[in-house]
N, C-alpha and C positions, 0 to 999 in steps of 0.2 A: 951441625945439622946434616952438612953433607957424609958426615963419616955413620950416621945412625940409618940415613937411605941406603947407605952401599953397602950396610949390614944389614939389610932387608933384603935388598935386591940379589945380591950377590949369591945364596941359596935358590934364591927362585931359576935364577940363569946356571946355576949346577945342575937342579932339579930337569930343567929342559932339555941341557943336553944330556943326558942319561935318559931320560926318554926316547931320544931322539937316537943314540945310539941302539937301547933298546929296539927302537921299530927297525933299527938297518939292518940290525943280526938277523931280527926275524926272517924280515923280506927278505937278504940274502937266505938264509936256512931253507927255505922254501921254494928261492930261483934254483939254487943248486939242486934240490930233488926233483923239481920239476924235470932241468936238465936230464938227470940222472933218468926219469922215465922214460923221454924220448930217447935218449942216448940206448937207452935197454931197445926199446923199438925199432929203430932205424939203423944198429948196427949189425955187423954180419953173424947170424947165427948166435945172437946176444939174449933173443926171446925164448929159447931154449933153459937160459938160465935161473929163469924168473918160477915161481911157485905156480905162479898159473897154471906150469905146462903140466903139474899132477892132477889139478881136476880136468883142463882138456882131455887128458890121456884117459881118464877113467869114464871121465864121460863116453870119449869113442868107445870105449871097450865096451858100457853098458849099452849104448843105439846097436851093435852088432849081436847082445842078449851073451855076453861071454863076460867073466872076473873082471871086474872093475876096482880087484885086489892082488891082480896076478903082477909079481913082480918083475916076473920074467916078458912077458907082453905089452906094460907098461913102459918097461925099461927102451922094446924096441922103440914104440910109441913115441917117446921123450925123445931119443936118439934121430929121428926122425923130423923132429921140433927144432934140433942145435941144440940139445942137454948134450954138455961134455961129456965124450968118452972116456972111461974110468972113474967114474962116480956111479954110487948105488942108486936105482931105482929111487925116485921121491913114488911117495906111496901116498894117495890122500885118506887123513888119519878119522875122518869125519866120518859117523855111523851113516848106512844104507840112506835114512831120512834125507840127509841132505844132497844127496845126488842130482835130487832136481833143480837146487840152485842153479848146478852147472852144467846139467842136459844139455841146453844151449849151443855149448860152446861145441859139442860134436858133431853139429851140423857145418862147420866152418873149416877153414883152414887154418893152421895154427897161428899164422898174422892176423888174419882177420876175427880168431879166435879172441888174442889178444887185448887187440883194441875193443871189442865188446865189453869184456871184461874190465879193460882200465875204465873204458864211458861209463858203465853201471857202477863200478866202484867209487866213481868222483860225483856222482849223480845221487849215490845215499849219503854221501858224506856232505854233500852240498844241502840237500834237503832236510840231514838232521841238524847242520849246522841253527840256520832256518828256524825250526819247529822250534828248538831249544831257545832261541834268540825271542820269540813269538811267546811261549811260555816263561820265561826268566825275566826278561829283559826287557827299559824300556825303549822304543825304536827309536829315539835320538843315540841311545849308546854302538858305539864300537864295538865294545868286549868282545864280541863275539866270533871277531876277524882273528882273536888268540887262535881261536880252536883252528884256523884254517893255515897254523904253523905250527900244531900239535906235534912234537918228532914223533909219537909214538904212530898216528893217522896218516905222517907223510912214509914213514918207512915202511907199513903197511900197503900202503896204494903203490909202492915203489916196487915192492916185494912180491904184490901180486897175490895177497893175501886176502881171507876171509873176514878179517877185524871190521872192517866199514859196517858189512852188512847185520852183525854184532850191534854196534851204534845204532845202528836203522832200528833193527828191532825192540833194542830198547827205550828208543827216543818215542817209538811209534805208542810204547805199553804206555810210557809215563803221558802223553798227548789224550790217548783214547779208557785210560783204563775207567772212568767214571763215567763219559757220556757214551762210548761204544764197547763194552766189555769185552762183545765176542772177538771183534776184530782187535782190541789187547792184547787176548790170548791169541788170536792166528799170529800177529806181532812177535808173540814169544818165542815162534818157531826159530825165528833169527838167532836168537840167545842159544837153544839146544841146539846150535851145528859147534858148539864149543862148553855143555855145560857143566865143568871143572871152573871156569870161572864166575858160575852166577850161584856158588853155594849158599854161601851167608843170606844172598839175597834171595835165593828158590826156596830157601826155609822159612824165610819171615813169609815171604810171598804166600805159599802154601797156608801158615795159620794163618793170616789174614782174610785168605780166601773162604775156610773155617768160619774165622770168629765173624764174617761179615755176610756169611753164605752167599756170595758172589761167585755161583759156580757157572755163571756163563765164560766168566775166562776161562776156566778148565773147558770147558764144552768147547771154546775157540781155540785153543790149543791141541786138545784132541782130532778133532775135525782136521785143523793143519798136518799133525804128524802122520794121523790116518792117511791123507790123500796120497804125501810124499815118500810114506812107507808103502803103501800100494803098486805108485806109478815103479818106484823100484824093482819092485817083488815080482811085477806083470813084464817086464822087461830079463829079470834074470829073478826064475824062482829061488836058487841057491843064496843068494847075495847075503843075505843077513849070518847064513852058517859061512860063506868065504870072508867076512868082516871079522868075525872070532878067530878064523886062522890066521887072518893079517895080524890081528891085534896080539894074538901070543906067540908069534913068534918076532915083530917087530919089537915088540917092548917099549912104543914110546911114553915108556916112564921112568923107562932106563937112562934119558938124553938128558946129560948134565946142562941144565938149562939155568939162567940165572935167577934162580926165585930162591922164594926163606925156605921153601918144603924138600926142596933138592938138596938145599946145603946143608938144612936140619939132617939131613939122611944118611948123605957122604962124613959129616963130623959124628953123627951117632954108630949108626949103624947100617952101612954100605948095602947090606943083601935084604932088610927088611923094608917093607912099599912102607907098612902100616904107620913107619915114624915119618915118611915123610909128608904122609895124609893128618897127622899131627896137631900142625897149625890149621886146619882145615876144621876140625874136631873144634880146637877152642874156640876160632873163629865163630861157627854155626851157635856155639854156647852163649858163646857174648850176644850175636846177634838178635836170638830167642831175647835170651834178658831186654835188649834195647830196647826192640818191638811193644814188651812186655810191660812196659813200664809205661808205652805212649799209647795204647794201644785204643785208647777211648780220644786222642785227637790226635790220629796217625795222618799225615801227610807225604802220599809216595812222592812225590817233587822234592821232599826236604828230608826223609827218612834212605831215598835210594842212594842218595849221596855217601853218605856216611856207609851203607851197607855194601856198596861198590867197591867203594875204597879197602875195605876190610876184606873183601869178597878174591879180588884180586892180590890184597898181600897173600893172605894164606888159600891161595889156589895149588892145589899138589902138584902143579906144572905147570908153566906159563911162557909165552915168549915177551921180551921187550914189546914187540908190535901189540901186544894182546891187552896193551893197556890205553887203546884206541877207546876203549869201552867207559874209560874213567873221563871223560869230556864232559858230560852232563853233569856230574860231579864236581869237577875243576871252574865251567862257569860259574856253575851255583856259587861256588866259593868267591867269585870274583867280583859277582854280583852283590850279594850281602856285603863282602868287606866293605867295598866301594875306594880302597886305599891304591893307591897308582902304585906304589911303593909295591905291595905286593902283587897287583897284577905285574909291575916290570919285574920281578923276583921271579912269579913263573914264566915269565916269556923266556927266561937267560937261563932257567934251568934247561927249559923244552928245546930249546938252539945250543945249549951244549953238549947234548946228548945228540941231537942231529945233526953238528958238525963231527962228534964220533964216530957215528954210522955212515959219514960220506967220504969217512977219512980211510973207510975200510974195515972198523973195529969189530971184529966177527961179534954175533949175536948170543953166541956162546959164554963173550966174554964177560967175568965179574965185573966189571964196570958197569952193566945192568942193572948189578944186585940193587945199589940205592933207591932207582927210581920209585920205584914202590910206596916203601917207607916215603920217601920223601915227597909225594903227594899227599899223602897223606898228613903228615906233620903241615903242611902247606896248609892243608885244607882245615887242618884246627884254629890253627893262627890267624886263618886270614876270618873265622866264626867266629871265633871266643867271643862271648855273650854282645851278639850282634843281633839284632830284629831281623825276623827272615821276611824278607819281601814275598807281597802276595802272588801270586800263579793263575796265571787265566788257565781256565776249562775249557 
């Protein structure tokens, strides 16, 4: 008898600690970035280093009505900030529209710049956390403290990047898109300061809008880009013709970056964009089809999942951090399974990739390539013919 207990028990007491290991890696993964931000903060001429100091820079340049794409101006700008000497110009790669995000920051000084920036970036990532939790999930669950060790959301808020407000945007559409449309689409505006990753999903999106004649999100999204294309244009007439100069002679499409469409390009064919937009092509094709087939009991809570996922593998350029966006996606998956097994599966993926990135492993590097694919495999496995839980409105 006692030998049949201790064959019970004795998985259960595996089971826990592997959990339990599980939760330490996380919370360490996430004290160590944490560290990592102040450490960027408080050290000397350290905040120079960070991404932020391209939109600071461009932002001054546009409150003074001058190229908010000049590299030569920026360059002093940054320098000015602690961006190391003998490094090129960071240039921020975002059309004229999104300028207004970081208006802001050219009222400041480049510390106090900073820290704006890091508070508002922790502040949408905190609230989309939230909304997602609020619409997925039910409130006795945890899950959703995953997402708040996400590598790809902590290396982004580390980094000083635009990915959070990415998340915001699209946490905000999937929250509002049925009781408040217009403000859906102003929502979306977040999504178009990067739209190479919302393909698969901007096309279903679009015929749905179509097939459902829901054109006040288009109307809310219009209105959005009007305003911040405007506040742009009345600040520096030129900006949108100095954007096209940035853009062709920067070539960031050039940047061997770790995604499928770069590497389709470099194994195909080096000097032609059009292979590495490729997977981008099939992508939108499958996507149509998906759509196409649901399309009379389409659910965006349970459809954006999947189309994200897809959206971001064959995006024709992407960074690691840029897959901050796949969260709402990764829940949902967590949620339906409801298996510990794979939620601690993804926790040990996301912590081995953010002890890579604390370890120094440039952003550059193939070791990227996987993650992609490998959310997405995640996110099959952990559905496979699972009931999808209902979605408050």
């Amino acid at each position: 008898m006692t030998d049949v207990v201790d064959s019970q028990t004795w998985p259960l007491k595996l089971r826990a600690v592997f959990e339990f290991l599980v939760i330490a890696v996380c919370i360490c993964s996430f004290a160590f970035t944490a560290m990592g931000v102040f450490a960027s903060m408080f050290g000397n001429g350290a905040a120079g280093t960070r991404d932020y100091v391209e939109y600071w820079a461009a932002s001054r340049q546009l409150l003074h009505h001058a190229d908010p794409y000049d590299a030569v101006a920026i360059l002093r700008l940054e320098h000015s900030a602690g961006y190391p000497a003998g490094l090129p110009a960071q240039l921020m790669p975002n059309p004229p529209s999104a300028l207004l995000l970081v208006l802001p920051l050219g009222l400041m000084s480049p510390t106090a710049a900073e820290w704006f920036w890091i508070l508002l970036s922790l502040a949408s990532f905190v609230v989309s956390v939230q909304m997602l939790r609020a619409l997925l999930g039910p409130k006795e669950s945890s899950l959703h403290l995953v997402a708040y060790a996400f590598a790809p959301a902590l290396s982004c808020l580390l980094a000083g990047q635009v990915g959070l407000f990415l998340l915001l945007g699209l946490v905000l559409f999937l929250r509002w898109h049925r009781s408040r449309p217009m403000l859906a689409g102003a929502a979306l505006w977040f999504c178009l300061l990067k739209p190479h990753l919302f393909l698969a999903f901007g096309l279903v999106l679009l015929i749905w809008i179509v097939v459902t004649r829901n054109y006040r999100i288009v109307a809310g999204a219009a209105i959005a880009l009007a305003v911040s294309g405007a506040v742009a244009t009345a600040l520096d007439p030129s900006v949108w013709s100095q954007y096209r100069q940035m853009m062709g002679t920067a070539r960031v499409d050039r940047t061997p970056l770790p995604c499928l469409g770069v590497y389709l390009r470099q194994l195909v064919y080096p000097h032609t964009f059009w292979v590495q937009c490729l997977p981008a092509a099939v992508g939108c094709v499958w996507a149509v089809a998906y759509y196409w087939r649901r399309r009379r009991a389409w659910n965006w809570m349970e459809g954006a999942s999947i189309l994200m996922l897809v959206s971001v593998l064959v995006a024709p350029y992407s960074w690691f951090m840029d897959q901050t966006v796949l969260i709402p996606a990764l829940l949902a998956g967590g949620y339906v399974s409801g298996s510990r097994t794979m939620i601690a599966i993804l926790a040990l993926m996301s912590a081995g990739l953010e002890i890579a990135a604390m370890r120094g492993v440039a952003l550059y590097s193939p070791l990227y390539l996987w993650s992609a694919p490998a959310w997405l495999v995640w996110f099959l496995i952990a559905t496979w013919k699972k009931p999808r839980p209902a979605i408050s409105s």
